[in-house]
C-alpha positions in Angstrom: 104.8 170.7 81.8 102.7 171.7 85.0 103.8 172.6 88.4 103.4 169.3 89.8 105.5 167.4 87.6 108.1 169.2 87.9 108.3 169.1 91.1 107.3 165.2 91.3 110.3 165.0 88.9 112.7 167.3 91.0 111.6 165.3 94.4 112.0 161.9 92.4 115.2 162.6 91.7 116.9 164.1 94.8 115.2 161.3 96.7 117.1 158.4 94.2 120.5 160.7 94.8 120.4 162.0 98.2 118.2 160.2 100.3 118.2 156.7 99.8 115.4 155.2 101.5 112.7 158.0 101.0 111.4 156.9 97.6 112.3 153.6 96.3 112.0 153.3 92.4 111.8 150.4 91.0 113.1 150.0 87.2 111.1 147.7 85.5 111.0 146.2 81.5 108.4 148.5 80.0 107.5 149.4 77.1 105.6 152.1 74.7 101.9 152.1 75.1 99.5 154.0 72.9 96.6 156.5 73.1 94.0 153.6 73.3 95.7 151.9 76.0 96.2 154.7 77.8 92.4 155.9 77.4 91.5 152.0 79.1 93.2 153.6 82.1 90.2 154.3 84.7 90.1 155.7 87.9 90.2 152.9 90.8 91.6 150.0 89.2 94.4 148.3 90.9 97.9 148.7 89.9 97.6 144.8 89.1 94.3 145.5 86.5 96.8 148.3 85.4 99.7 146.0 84.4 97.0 143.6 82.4 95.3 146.8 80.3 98.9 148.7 79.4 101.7 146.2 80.5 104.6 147.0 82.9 106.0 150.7 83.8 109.2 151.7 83.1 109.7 152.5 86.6 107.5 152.7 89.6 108.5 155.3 92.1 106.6 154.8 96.2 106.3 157.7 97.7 106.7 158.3 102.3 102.7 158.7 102.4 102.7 154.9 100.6 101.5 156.3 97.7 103.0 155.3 94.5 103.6 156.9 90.5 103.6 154.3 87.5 105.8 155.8 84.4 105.2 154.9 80.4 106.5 156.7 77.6 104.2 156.9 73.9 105.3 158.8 70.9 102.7 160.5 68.6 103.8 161.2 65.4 101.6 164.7 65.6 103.4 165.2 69.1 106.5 163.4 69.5 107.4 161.2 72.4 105.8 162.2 75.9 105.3 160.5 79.7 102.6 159.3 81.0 102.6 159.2 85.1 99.8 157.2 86.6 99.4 158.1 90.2 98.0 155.4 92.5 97.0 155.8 96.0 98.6 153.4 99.1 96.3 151.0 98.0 97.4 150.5 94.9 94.4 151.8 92.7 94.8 154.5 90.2 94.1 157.9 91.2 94.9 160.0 88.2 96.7 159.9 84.9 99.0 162.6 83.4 100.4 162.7 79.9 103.3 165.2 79.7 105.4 165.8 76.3 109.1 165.3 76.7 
């Protein structure tokens, strides 16, 4: 697990139990998605072009700067079951895609 989602993780959560109002997270029906769906992810595509290539997030977390973080779990039977956080900028198109192993 790198730095960053960690502290993503530790900021997500205090925000959801101390500070209602900072972070909003939505919880959503999602569901697993797999390596190839997760290799469709590019760079710039809206969160809406998102939802049609991988389906909907668990949960999607908005951030003060309007910035927003997708989450799906996958499980790899070489890896086990691991996160993926797509970050999105304020306007909704993907920025970057981390896969993390639970």
């Amino acid at each position: 697990m790198n730095a960053r989602t960690s502290v993503s993780a530790l900021i997500v959560a205090i925000s959801l139990a101390a500070l209602p109002g900072f972070a909003s997270a939505s919880m959503l029906r999602g569901h697993e998605v797999n390596a190839q769906q997760i290799d469709a992810i590019k760079t710039g595509e809206t969160l809406d072009a998102l939802v049609k290539t991988v389906g909907q997030p668990e949960s999607i977390t908005t951030w003060a700067d309007g910035s927003r973080s997708a989450v799906y779990t996958t499980s790899d039977s070489l890896v086990g079951a691991q996160r993926v956080y797509v970050d999105l900028d304020s306007s909704n198109h993907v920025k970057q895609v981390e896969v993390i192993a639970e």
